[in-house]
N, C-alpha and C positions, 0 to 999 in steps of 0.2 A: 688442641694441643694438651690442656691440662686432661683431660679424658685417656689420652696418650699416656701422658707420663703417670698417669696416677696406676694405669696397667701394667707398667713398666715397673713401678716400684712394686707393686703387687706378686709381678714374677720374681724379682731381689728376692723379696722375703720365703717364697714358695722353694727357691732352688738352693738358695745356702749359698757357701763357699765353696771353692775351687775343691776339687778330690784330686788325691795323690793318683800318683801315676808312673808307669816304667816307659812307656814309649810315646814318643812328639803323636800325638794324634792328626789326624787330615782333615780336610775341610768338613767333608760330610759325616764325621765321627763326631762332631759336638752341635749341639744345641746352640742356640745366639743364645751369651749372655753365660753360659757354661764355659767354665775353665777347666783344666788339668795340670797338678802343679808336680813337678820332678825337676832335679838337677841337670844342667844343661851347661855347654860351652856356649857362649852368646861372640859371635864376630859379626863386626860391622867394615864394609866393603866403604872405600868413598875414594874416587876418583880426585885427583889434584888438578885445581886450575880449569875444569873444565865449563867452566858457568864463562870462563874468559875468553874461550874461542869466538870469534865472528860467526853469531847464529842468527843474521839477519834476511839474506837475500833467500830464495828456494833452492841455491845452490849451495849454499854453505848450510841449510840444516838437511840436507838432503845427504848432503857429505858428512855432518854429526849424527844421522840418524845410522846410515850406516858403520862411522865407527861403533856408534855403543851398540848397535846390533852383533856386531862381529864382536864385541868384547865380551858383553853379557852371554852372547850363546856360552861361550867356555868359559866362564867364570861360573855360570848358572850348572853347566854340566859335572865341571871340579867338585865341586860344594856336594851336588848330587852323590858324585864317583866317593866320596869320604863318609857317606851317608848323612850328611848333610839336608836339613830340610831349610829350602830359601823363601822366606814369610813373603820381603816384599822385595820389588827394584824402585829405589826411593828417584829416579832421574839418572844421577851420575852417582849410584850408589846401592847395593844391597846388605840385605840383613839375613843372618843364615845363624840356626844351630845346631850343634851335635848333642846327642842323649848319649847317655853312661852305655858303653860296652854296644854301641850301635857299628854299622859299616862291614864289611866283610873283607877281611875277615874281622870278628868284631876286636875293637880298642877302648880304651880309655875316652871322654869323649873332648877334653883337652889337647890330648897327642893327635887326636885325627882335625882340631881344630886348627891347630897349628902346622903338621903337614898337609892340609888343602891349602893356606896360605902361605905356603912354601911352595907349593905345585902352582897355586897362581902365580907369585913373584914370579916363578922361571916360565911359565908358558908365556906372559906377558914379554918376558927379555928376549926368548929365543924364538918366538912362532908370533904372536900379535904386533909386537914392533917393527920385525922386519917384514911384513906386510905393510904396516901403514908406512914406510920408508918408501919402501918400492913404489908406494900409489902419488908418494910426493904429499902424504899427511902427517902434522906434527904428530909424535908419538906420544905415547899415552905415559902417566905414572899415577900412582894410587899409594895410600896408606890402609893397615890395617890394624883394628884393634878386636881383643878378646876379653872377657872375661867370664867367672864361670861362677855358678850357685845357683839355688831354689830361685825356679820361674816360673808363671805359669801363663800355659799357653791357651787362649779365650779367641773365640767367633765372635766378632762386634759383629754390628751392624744392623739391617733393615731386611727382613724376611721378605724374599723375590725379588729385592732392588741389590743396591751394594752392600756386601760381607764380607769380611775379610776373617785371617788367624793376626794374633796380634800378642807377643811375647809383654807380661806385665811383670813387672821384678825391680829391685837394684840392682840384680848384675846386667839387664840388661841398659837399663839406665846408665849407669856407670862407662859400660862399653859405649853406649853413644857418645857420651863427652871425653872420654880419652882419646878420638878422635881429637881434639884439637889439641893434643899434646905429642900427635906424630907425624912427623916430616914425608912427605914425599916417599916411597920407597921402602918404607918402616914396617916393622908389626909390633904393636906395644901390648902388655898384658896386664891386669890386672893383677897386683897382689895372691886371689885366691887363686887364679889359671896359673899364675908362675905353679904355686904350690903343685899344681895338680899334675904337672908336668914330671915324665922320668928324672930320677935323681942327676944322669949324667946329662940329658937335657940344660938342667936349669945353670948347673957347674960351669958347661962348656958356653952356654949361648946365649945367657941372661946376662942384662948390665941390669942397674939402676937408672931408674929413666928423670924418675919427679918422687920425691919425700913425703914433702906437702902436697895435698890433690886438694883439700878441700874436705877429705871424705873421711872421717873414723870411725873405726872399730866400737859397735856402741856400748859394749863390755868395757872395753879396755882403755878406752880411748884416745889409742896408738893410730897412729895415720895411717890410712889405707895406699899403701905403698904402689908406681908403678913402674914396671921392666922394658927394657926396649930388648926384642929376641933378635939377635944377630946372625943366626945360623942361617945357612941358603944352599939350597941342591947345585951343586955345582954344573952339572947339567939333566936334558930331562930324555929319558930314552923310548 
């Protein structure tokens, strides 16, 4: 183990820090232990109440396994359609971001953050639910949260065993735990993502969500503000 790790710190010092970047790199584009660091919309996917369903018998997770099958294909596919790259599915939950001017046609990578989880909201109300109705399954609801700034995206792991990509930042930090600041049904933003959002965007669709988070500005040290987006596609064609 210490022969391990004393090679491990060896390569640290060999490889340096994270190099800037314009696009989310893939698995096979980094080295373990190599980052890539550029600005990113960071959303986190997390299903409500689902840890509460009856998942004892081989019929009740057989009947969860295909809810979250059928939910994650299109949510996994969404996130794609936005250009979207999705790191992991944490259970009852993913983690997915946008790069600057990515998707096609390319956007903002905020706006395309925010209309993938608009197109989730509605594909979930009009096509996932009335499926699990019909089959006589409680239906689904979820929260979503964003935020956006310098991240960098890094290969952990163990060479020929398990690897993963793995977003390291505070925005992405920050986006994990404003999860627990939104209800059922929600998409809440970050401070910098509201910014980053079209002007008439933030006017028409943005509340005030939380003042106090916990989090300040380490300049200023004004409270890192967050939004609840209220807007929603009326329907999806």
């Amino acid at each position: 183990m210490r022969q391990r790790i004393g090679r491990i710190l060896q390569r640290i010092g060999e490889l340096g820090s994270a190099v800037d970047g314009r696009v989310i790199p893939d698995e096979d584009g980094l080295l373990l232990g190599v980052g890539r660091r550029l600005p990113l919309a960071v959303m986190f996917l997390d299903i409500s109440g689902f840890s509460a369903r009856p998942s004892y018998t081989a019929t009740e997770q057989s009947v969860n396994l295909q809810v979250l099958n059928l939910f994650f294909t299109e949510m996994v596919r969404i996130a794609e359609d936005y250009g979207g790259a999705v790191e992991k599915n944490t259970g009852d939950g993913l983690l997915a971001y946008f790069e600057e001017n990515g998707g096609t046609p390319p956007a903002p990578a905020v706006k395309r953050a925010v209309a993938c989880a608009l197109t989730m909201m509605a594909t979930n109300d009009y096509f996932v639910n009335p499926v699990l109705r019909g089959s006589g399954v409680p239906e689904l609801s979820f929260r979503i949260s964003i935020d956006y700034g310098p991240v960098t995206i890094a290969r952990l792991g163990a060479p020929r065993r398990f690897n993963a990509l793995v977003a390291i930042g505070t925005p992405a930090n920050f986006a994990s735990k404003m999860l627990s600041n939104a209800q059922p049904g929600e998409i809440v933003l970050g401070d910098q993502a509201k910014r980053k959002l079209p002007l008439d965007w933030q006017l028409q669709f943005t509340q005030l969500a939380l003042l106090h988070t916990d989090w300040n500005y380490s300049l200023t040290g004004l409270p890192y503000t967050l939004y609840r987006y209220t807007g929603r596609w009326n329907t999806l064609v």
